[in-house]
N, C-alpha and C positions, 0 to 999 in steps of 0.2 A: 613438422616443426613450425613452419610458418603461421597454421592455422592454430596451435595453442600457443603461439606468441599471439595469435590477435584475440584470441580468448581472454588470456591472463588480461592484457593491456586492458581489451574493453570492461571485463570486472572490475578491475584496478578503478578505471577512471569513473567509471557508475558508485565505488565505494568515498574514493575521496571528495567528488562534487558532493554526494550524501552527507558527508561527514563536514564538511566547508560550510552548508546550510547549519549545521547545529552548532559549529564552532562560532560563526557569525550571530548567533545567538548571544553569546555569551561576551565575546571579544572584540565585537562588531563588524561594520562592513569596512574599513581602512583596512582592520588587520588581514583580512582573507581577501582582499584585491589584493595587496600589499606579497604576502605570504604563500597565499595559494593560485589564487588565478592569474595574480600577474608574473607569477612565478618562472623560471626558466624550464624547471622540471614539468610544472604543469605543462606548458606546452611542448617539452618534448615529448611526453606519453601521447597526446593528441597525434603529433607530427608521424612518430614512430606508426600509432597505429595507421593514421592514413598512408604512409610508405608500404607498410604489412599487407594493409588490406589491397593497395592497388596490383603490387607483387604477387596475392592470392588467385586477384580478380583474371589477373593476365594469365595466370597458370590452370584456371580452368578454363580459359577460351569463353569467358560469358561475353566476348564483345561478339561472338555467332548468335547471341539471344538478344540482340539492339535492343528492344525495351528495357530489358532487366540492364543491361548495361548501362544506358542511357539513366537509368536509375540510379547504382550507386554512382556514375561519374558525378551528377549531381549533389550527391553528400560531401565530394571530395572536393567541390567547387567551393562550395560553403565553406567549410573549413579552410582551405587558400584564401578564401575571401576573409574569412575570420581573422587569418595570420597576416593579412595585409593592413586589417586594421591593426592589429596589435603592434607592429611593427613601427608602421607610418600613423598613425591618427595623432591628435593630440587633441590633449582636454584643459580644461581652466575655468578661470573666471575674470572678468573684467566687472570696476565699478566704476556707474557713471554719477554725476551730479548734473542737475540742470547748467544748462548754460557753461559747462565744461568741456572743454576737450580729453580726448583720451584715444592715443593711438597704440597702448601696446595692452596685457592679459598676463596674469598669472597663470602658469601652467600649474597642475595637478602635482606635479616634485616642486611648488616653489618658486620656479623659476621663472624672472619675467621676459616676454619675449614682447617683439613687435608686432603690431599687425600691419598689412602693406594700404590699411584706408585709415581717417581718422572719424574716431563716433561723437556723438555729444547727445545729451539728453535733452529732447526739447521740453517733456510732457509724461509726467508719470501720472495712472489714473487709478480709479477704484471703480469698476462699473458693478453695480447691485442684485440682485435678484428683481425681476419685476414687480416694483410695490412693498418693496420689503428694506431696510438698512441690512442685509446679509451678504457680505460681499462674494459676488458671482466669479470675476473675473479680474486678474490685474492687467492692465495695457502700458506698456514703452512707446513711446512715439521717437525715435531716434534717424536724427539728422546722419548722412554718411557722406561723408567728405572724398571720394578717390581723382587722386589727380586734379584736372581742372574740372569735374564731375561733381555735382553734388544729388544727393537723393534722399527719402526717409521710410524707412521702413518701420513698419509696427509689430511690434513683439509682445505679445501675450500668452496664457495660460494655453490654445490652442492653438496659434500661429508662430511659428518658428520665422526670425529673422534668417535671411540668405543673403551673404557679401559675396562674393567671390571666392565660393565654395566653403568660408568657415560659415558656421549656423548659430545663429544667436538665440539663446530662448531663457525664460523670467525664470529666476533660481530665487532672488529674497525682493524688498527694499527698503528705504531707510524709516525709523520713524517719524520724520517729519515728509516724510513723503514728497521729497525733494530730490530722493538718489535710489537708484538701483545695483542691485547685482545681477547681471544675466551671466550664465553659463556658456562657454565659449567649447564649439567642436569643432576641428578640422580634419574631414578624413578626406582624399583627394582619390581614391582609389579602394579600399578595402568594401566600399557602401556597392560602389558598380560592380564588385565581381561576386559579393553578398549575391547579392539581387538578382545576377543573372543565374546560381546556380537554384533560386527560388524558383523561377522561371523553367528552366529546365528540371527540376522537380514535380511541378506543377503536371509539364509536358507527358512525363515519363509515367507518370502515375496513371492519368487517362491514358496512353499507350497501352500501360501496361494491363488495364480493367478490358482493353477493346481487342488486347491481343485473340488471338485464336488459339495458340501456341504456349500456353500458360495452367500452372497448378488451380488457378480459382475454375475452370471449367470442367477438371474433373472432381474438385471437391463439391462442384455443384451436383454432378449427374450422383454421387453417391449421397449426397446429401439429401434428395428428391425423391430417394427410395422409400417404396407403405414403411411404415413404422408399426413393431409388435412389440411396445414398450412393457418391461414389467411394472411393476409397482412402485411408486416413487416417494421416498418418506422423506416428506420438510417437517421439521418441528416448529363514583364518592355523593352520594349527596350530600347537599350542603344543610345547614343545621341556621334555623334564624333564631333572635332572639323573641322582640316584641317583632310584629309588623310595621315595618317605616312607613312614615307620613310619604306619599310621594305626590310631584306634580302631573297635573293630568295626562296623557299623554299623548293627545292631540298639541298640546302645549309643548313637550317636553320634544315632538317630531319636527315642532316646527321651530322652536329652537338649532335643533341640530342643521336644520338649512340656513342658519346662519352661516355667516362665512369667517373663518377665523386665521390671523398668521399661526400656524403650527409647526415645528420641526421646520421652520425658514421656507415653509408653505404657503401659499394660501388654500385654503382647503374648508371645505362643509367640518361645524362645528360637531357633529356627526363623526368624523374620521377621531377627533381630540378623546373625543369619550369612548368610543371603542377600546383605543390603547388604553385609558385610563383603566377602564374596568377589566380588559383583558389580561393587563400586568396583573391586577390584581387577584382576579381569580383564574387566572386560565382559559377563559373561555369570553365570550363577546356579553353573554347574557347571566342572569344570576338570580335563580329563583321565580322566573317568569318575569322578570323586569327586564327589559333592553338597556342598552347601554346608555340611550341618551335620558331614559326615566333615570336612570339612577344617579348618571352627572350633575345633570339638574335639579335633581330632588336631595341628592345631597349637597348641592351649594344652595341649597333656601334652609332645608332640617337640617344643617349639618351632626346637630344636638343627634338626630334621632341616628342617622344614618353610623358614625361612629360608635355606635354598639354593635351591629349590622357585622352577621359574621361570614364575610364574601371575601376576605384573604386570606389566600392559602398557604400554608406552610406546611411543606414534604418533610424536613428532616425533626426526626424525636428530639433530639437536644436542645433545637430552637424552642419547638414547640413547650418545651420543660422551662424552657428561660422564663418565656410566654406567659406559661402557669395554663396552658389551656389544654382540652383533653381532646385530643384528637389535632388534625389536621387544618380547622378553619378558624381562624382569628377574626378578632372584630381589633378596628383603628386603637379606642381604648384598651386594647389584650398589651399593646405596647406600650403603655406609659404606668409607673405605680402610683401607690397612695401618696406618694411624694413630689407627685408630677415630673418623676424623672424617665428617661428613656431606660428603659428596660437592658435591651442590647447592646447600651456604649460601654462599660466596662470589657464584654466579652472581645467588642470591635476591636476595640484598643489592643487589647493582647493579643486579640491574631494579626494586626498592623505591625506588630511588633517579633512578630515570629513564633510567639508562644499559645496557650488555648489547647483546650481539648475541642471545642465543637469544629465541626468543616468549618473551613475561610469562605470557600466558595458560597456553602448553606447561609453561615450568615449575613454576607454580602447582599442574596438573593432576596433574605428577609428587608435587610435593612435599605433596600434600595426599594421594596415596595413600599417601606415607611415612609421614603423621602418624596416620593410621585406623590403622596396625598400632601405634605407640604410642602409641593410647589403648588396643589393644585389650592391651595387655600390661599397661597401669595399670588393667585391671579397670571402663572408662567405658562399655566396649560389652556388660557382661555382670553387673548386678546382679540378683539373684536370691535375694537374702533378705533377707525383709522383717520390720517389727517397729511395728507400731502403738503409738503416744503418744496422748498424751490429745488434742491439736489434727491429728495429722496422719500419715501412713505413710512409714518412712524406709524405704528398699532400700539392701543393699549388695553389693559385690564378693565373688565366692568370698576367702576367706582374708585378709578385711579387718582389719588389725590392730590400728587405731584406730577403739573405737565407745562411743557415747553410754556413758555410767555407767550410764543408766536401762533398760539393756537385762541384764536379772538374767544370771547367772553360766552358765546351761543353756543359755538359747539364745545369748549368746555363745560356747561353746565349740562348738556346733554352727555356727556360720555361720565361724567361725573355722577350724575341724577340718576337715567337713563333705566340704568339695573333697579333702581331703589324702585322707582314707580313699578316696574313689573315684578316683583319680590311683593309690594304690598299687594296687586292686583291679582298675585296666585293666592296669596293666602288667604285674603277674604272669599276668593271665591268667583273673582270677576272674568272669565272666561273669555269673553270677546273683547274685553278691553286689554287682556294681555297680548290675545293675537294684533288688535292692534299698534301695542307698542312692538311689539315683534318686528311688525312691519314698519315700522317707522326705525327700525334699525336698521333693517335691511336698506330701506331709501337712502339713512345716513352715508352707508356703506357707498354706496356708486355715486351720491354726488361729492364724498371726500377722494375715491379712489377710483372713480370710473370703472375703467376696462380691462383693467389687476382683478376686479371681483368675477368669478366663476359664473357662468353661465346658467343659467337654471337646467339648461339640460345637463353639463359637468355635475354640477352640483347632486342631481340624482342620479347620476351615474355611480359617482363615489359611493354613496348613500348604498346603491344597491348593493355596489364591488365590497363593502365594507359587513356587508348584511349575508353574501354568499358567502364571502374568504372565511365569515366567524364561521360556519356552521362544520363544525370538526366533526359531527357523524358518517359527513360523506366521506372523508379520511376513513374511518374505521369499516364502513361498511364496504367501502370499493377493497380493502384490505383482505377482510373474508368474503366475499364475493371470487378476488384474484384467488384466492388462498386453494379454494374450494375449486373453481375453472383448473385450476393447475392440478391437482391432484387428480380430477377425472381425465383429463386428456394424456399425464402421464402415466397414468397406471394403466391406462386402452381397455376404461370398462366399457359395456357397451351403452353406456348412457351417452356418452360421447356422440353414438353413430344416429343418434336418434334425430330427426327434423326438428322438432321442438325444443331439444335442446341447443342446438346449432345456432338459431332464429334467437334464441334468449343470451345465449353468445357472446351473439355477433353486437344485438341491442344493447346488451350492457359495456361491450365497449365503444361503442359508437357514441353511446351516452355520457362517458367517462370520460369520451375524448370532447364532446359538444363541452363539457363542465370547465376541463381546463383551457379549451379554446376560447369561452367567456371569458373565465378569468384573467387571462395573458392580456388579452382583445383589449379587458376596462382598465388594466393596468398601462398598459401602453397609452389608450387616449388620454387617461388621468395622470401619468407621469409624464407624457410627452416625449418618450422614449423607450426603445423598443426593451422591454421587460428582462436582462440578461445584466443587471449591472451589481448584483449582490449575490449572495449564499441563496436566501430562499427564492429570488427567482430564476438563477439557474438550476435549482433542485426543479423546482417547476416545469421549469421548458423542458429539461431532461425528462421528464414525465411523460410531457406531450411530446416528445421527440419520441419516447416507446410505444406508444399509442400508435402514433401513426407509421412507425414498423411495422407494426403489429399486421395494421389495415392493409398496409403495401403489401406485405407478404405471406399473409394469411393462410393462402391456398396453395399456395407453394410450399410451405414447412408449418404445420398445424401446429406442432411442438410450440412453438414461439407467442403461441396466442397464452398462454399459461404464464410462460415462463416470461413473456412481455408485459403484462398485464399485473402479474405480481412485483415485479421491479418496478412499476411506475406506481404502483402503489406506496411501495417502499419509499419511495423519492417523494411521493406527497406526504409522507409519515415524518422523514426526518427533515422536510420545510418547513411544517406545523411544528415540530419539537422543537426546531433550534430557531425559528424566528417570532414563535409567538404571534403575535399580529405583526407583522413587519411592516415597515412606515413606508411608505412610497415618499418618495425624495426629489429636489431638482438636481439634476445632473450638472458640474459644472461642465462649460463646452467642450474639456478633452476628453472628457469623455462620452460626448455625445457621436461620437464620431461612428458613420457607420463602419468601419474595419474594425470598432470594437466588439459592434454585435455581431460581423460576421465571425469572429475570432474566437468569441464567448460561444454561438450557436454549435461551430463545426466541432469543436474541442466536446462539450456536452454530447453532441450526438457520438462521438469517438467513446468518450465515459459510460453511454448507455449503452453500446456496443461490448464493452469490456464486462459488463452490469451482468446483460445476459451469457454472456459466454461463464461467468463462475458459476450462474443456476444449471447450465451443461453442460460443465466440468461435472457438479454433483451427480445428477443426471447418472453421467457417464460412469463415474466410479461407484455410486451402485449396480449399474447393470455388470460393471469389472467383477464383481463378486462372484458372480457365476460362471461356467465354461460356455453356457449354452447361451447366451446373451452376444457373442462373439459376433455377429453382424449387425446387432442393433447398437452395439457400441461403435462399432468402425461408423455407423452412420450419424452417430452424436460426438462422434471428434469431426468429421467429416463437414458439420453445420460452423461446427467449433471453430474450425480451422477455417472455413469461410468467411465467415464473420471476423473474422482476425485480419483480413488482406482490406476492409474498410475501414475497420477501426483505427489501423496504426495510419493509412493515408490520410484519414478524416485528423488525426491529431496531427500529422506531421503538416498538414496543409494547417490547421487551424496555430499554430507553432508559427508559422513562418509569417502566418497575414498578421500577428501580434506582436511581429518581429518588424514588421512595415508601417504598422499602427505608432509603434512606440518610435520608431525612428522619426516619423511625421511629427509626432506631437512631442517628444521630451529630446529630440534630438540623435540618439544615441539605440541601435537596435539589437541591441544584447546587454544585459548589466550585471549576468548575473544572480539578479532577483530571486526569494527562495524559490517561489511560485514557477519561476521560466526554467528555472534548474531543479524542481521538480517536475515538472512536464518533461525537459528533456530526457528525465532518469527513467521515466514511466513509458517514454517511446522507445528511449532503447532498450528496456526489459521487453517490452513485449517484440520489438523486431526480431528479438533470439530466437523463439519457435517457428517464425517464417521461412527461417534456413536450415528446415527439415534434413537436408539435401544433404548438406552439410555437416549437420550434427546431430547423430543418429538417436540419442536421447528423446528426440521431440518426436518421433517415429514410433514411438510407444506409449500408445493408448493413456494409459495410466500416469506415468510419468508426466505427460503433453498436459492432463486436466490438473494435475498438484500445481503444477508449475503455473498454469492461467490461476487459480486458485489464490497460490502465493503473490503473485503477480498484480492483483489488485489489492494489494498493501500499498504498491504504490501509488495508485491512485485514490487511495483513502489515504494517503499522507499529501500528496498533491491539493487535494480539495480540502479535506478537514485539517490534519494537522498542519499546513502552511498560515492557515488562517488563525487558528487558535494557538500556536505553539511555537512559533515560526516566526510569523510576522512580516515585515515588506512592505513593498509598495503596493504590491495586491491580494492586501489581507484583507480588502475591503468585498472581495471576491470569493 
């Protein structure tokens, strides 16, 4: 009775957290703090199950197995700890004004209470991006009054204020930039008893990996048995018109080492034209011209290059608006004999709810229309800059309205400047363009000093920008993987052969030297360890299987296939869903390393899950047969091994995201779709670990649907939180 009360509950509570995520879509976040989580009921089903489960726990005597005990007491701490906050915390907001006093805070119902110190705002600020007006960071400078005591603490975007156990941290401010709102927490108790059963979680889990006495030691010796696998079944050029005028492209190279503010950058002029040409066609390069030939050959010929049919468009109905046959547009395919835009009528009515063509398709179009004019209004190409007393302006070649305070010499240069190298391409003068080049560049470090990139950055990008475009190695490590996999699972004998081993092992060694590049110039070039978006944690999940793969090569061959095709896969849907994705500055809370460690351990949990459905498959073809009956027990057997890091790798990577955000926003649960999908995807998958207990996961078959099904969740986790969802880390 007791064990399908904890059944029913734990379903129950994985259905309605689910459903809290979609209803919060719609109705927003008040009403489901409001309604469902802050709810009475909501926490009785919690409370209930934890009552259930410890009454279960006691009734099989697992405090005889200390680690595993020592395990779930841990869950149960957590949740006490959870219900401590719930109970005792309180939340709100306080506003300050300069040179005001203010000793009490609105709580979250309304109500105003006291606080036991007085604050006052000495100093609100705006600190920038280096070299750039993009604001970085906001800082509080607040005076604190307690007793005959005074003190001041600084409250910013990554520094949490601490009085006397409440925590202050920057929620808005005003716009005269004279007052603030900081968010006000006080929990006195629920944060220590969080925290300690993280800790003992932590404990329990390496216990529990180092026991002697434990399911992972025998899933190993069955899992390490030869393997007699059967058979395993996995299931444009572009058109020019005339030939464009371009500029040389020793010229057009060295341009692109220009330095340019980009995407609130600084960055080689080089990375700008990438993304320009990459929206545009899909790819970095276009007909044997690289990206920075085409940048700057189409800001001198623009006349030529707007016929130039290097924009792609996928869907028929567009391309029918269009009027063009096929797939590749040129600039002009979008404007008619009337010089009107072609796709605003259609726009409008799908703005409006109505239209036959996709919303999405022509969004897609009409957003590559608008990249070419910004890049005509000078938004994709500022490259001269001019330090002020507070801050670094950048502007457009040939900007014709600028600051007063920018003296008469270097206005006429940042004005001029382009003009003279524009004539000097076209006649033909080669060395006098590279030396106005150069004489850009000088401009560049004596207005901006040591904001401007390094010459060795600068080629670093240059190269990272040159490797990331080439999508063949996407396709080719794809069939390459495709191919490794099928011979190893089908146990032809080409498999057992020395030569092929050696060619193997070489192409993943290679695959993994590629993505280890990649990550390597991303990190020195963002200045942050590469896990802060969609495509680079596709990536590092990449390299996370790769080097599975190496670690454990010799001990489960299986995995080299089955590793090697998933991280393919993962380089597949970082290329599709980020395009050229822009490397960014981080603001400081999130530079924090508990984010990278949070981002990495969660990933590597996800690529754990990854391989386990290519095993599941696996397995439920060999189920097909009678006579396959030991080679399956040995492919649940990897299955189910892989399952006891996966779920610790995510519950640990859970809990440091849990310490990350309490650090940085205050507050270490909210919520969020993203944390309330991760918890639903750790408790799905915990259910198969307790074989023991529910005998369903004890059969073969059953065990692989269910991993199978199972990673819905976490393709709802990663993909649909982000696209569908939303939150605080959609940006993830």
């Amino acid at each position: 009775m007791i064990k399908k009360t904890i059944i029913a509950l734990y379903t129950l509570i994985i259905v309605c957290i689910g459903l809290a995520t979609i209803i919060e879509k719609y109705r927003g976040t008040p009403y489901v703090s409001e309604y469902i989580y802050g709810s009475w009921w909501f926490v009785a089903l919690w409370a209930v199950l934890t009552v259930c489960s410890v009454a279960y726990i006691m009734r099989q005597k697992l405090y005889s197995r200390l680690p595993l005990f020592v395990l779930h007491l841990s869950f149960v701490v957590i949740l006490v700890g959870a219900l401590t906050t719930f109970l005792l915390a309180e939340k709100g907001t306080v506003s300050l004004r300069v040179g005001k006093q203010q000793s009490s805070f609105v709580s979250s119902v309304s109500i105003t209470k006291p606080l036991p110190f007085t604050l006052m705002l000495k100093e609100f600020r705006v600190v920038n991006y280096p070299g750039t007006d993009a604001p970085l960071d906001y800082q509080s400078i607040i005076d604190v009054k307690d007793n005959e005591t005074q003190n001041s603490v600084v409250v910013s975007m990554n520094n949490i204020g601490s009085v006397r156990g409440y925590r202050l941290f920057q929620s808005s401010y005003d716009s005269d930039s004279q007052g603030v709102t900081l968010g006000v927490y006080y929990d006195p108790w629920g944060i220590a008893v969080t925290y300690f059963g993280y800790l003992l979680l932590l404990i329990s889990i390496v216990w529990v990996c180092m026991s002697r006495h434990n399911n992972i030691r025998t899933l190993y010796r069955k899992a390490t048995k030869p393997l007699a696998l059967m058979a395993f079944m996995v299931m444009g050029t572009t058109a020019s018109a005339q030939a464009p005028e371009t500029v040389d492209a020793d010229i057009a190279h060295s341009l692109g080492t220009v330095s340019a503010l980009y995407n609130n950058r600084i960055c080689p002029a080089n990375t700008a034209a990438t993304d320009f040409v990459t929206k545009l066609s899909g790819k970095s390069t276009w007909n044997g011209y690289s990206a920075d030939e085409i940048f700057f050959s189409w800001m001198i010929y623009y006349s030529s290059w707007e016929n130039q049919k290097l924009i792609r468009i996928k869907n028929r109905d567009v391309q029918q608006l269009l009027g063009i046959d096929g797939q590749w547009a040129s600039f002009s395919d979008f404007i008619d004999s009337y010089n009107e835009y072609k796709l605003k009528d259609a726009i409008d009515q799908s703005r409006k709810g109505g239209g036959e063509i996709e919303a999405r398709a022509l969004m897609d179009a009409d957003e590559k229309y608008h990249v070419v004019e910004m890049f005509y209004k000078g938004q994709l190409l500022r490259i001269f800059p001019y330090t002020f007393k507070d801050s670094v302006g950048w502007y457009s070649p040939g900007a014709q309205v600028l600051p007063r305070e920018i003296p008469v010499k270097e206005s006429f240069f940042i004005k001029q400047s382009m003009d003279f190298l524009t004539e000097s391409i076209v006649v033909g003068q080669k060395e006098r363009a590279l030396e106005i080049i150069a004489k850009i560049k000088l401009f560049q470090r004596d207005m901006a000093g040591e904001v401007i990139p390094s010459y060795s950055a600068t080629y670093a990008e240059i190269f990272y920008n040159h490797l990331n475009g080439e999508r063949w190695v996407v396709f080719l490590s794809l069939t390459l993987s495709l191919l490794l996999c099928i011979v190893i699972a089908s146990g032809s004998s080409l498999s057992r052969r020395k030569w092929w081993n050696i060619a193997a092992a070489a192409y993943i060694i290679l695959l993994t030297f590629y993505l280890t590049l990649l990550l390597a110039l991303r990190w020195w070039i963002g200045r942050h360890v590469p896990v802060s978006n969609g495509y680079e944690t596709m990536q590092f999940m990449a390299w996370a299987l790769l080097v599975i793969v190496i670690a454990t090569h010799r001990t489960f061959p299986m995995i080299v296939g089955f590793g090697a095709l998933t991280a393919s896969l993962c380089m597949l849907v970082a290329m599709l869903a980020g395009g050229s994705p822009q490397i960014t500055q981080l603001m400081p809370v999130l530079q924090s390393p508990l984010l990278s460690v949070h981002v990495m351990v969660v990933m590597c949990a996800y690529a754990l899950f990854a391989l386990q459905v290519l095993l599941a498959v696996q397995a439920l073809w060999l189920c097909r047969k009678s006579g396959n009956a030991a080679d399956t027990e040995r492919v649940t057997a990897l299955s189910q091994l892989l399952l006891y890091p996966a779920v610790f790798l995510l519950a640990i990577g859970i809990f440091v995201g849990a310490v990350w955000a309490n650090v940085s926003w205050g507050n270490y649960w909210s919520w969020d779709p993203k944390e309330t999908w991760a918890l639903i995807t750790l408790m799905i998958y915990a259910a198969p670990m307790h074989g023991a207990s529910l005998p369903l996961f004890r059969k073969p078959r059953a065990y692989h649907i269910y991993i199978i099904m199972a990673f819905l969740s976490v393709l709802v986790t990663y993909f649909g939180v982000n696209f569908l969802l939303g939150g605080m880390h959609s940006y993830a």
